[in-house]
C-alpha positions in Angstrom: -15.4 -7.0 -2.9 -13.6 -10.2 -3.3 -17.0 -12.2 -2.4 -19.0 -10.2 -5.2 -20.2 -7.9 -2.9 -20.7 -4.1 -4.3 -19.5 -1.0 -1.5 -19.2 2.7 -2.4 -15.8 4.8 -0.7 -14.6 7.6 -1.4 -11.1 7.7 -3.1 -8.3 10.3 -3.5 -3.9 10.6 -3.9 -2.2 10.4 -0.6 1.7 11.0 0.4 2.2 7.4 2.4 5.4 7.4 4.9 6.0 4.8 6.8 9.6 4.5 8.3 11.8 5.7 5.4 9.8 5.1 2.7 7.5 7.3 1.3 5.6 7.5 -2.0 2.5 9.1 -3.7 -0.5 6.7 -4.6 -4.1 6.7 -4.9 -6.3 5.3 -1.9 -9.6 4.6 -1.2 -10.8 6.2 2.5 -11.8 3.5 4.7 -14.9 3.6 7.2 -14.5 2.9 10.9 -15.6 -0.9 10.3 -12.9 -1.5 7.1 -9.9 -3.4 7.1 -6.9 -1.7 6.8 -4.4 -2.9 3.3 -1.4 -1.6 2.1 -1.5 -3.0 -0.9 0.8 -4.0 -4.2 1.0 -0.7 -6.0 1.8 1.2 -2.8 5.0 -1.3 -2.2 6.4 -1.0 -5.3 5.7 2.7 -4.8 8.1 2.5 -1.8 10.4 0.1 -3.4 10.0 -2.2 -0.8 9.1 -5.8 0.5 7.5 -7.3 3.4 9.6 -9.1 5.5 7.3 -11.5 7.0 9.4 -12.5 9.8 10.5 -9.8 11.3 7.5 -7.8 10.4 8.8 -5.0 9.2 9.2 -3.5 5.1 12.8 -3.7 3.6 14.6 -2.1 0.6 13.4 -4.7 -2.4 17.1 -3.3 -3.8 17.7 -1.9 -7.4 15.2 -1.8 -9.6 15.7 -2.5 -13.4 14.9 0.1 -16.0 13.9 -1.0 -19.5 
């Protein structure tokens, strides 16, 4: 945990959807008390970024290959 605080969860791969966007990541299985995060790896997963004012995930566009 962020404050240095030590938890044990259970983690596995899910498929995420949400709207159009869909990807495969690994996630760790919450308890009825947790906070619920998408985080970093799961947006770039989807291609996407938050648009904070309407509150709602949007195409982050072409990605560049190397």
């Amino acid at each position: 945990m962020a404050n240095g605080q030590q938890i044990s969860r259970n983690v596995g791969y899910a498929l995420i959807r949400s709207g159009e966007f869909e990807t495969v990541d690994e996630v760790v299985f919450a308890e009825k008390e947790d906070l619920k995060l998408l985080g970093s790896r799961t947006l770039e997963g989807f291609a996407a970024v938050v648009d904070a004012r309407r509150k709602k995930l949007t195409a982050a566009g072409p990605l560049p290959v190397a």
